[in-house]
N, C-alpha and C positions, 0 to 999 in steps of 0.2 A: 785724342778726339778732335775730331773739327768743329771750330768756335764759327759761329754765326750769325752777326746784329743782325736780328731783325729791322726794316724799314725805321719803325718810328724810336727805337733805339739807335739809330743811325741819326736821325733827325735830332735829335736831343744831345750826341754829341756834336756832331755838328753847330749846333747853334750855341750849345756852352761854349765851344772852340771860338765861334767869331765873336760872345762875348768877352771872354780871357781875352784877345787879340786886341779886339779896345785898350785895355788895358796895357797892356803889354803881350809883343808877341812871342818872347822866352814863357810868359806863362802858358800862353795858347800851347807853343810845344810841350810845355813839359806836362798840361793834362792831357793832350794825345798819346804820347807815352807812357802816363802811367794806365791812362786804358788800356793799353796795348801791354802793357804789365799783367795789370788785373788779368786782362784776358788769356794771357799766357799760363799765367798761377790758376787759374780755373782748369785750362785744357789740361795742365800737368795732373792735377786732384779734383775733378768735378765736383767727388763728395761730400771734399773736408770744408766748406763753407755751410751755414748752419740751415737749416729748413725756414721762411718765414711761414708762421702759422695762416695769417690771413690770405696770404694766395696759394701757397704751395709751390712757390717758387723755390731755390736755394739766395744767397744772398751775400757778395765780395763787397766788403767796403774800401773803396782807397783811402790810402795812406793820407796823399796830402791836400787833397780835394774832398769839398763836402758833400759827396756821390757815391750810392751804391749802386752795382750792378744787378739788375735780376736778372735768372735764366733756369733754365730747364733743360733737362737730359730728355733728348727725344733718339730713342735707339743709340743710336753711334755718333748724334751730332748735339753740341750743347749749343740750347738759343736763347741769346742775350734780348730778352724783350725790354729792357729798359735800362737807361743809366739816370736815376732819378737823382735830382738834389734834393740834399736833408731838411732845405726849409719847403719844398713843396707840401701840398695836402698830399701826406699818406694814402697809400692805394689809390692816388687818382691814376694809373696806370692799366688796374687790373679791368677793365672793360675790355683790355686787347689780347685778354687769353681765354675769353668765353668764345 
């Protein structure tokens, strides 16, 4: 299936990326790539990540970063609406799938 960030899922890694980069720029890569994991391991099994009840999203958490991804199965194309981190407010996301 074809994986899709949405814009403001786009936006969110992006800005954790030049966060990590502060830091260290081997980190910056290494959470682009496990997105680029996540996002892999999603396209291969859309299903097998669990439903979150409060939006009706599906829901990949990475390994080694404090981020899940959200997304949705729209026909033939899965779209990543968000790559939220664990200490944000919960569901401060879901405004952008009404």
């Amino acid at each position: 299936m074809k994986v899709r960030f949405l814009s403001p899922a786009q936006e969110e890694i992006a800005h954790s990326a030049f966060y990590y980069l502060q830091a260290s720029p081997q980190a910056a890569f290494d959470f682009e790539e496990e997105i680029e994991r996540a996002a892999h391991a999603i396209a291969q099994n859309p299903t097998l990540y669990k439903v979150d009840t409060s939006s009706g999203h599906r829901v990949k958490l990475l390994d080694k970063f404090p981020f899940s991804l959200y997304y949705r199965i729209v026909g033939d194309e899965i779209q990543i609406t968000s790559a939220a981190h664990h200490a944000r407010l919960p569901g401060y996301w879901h405004n952008r799938i009404r």
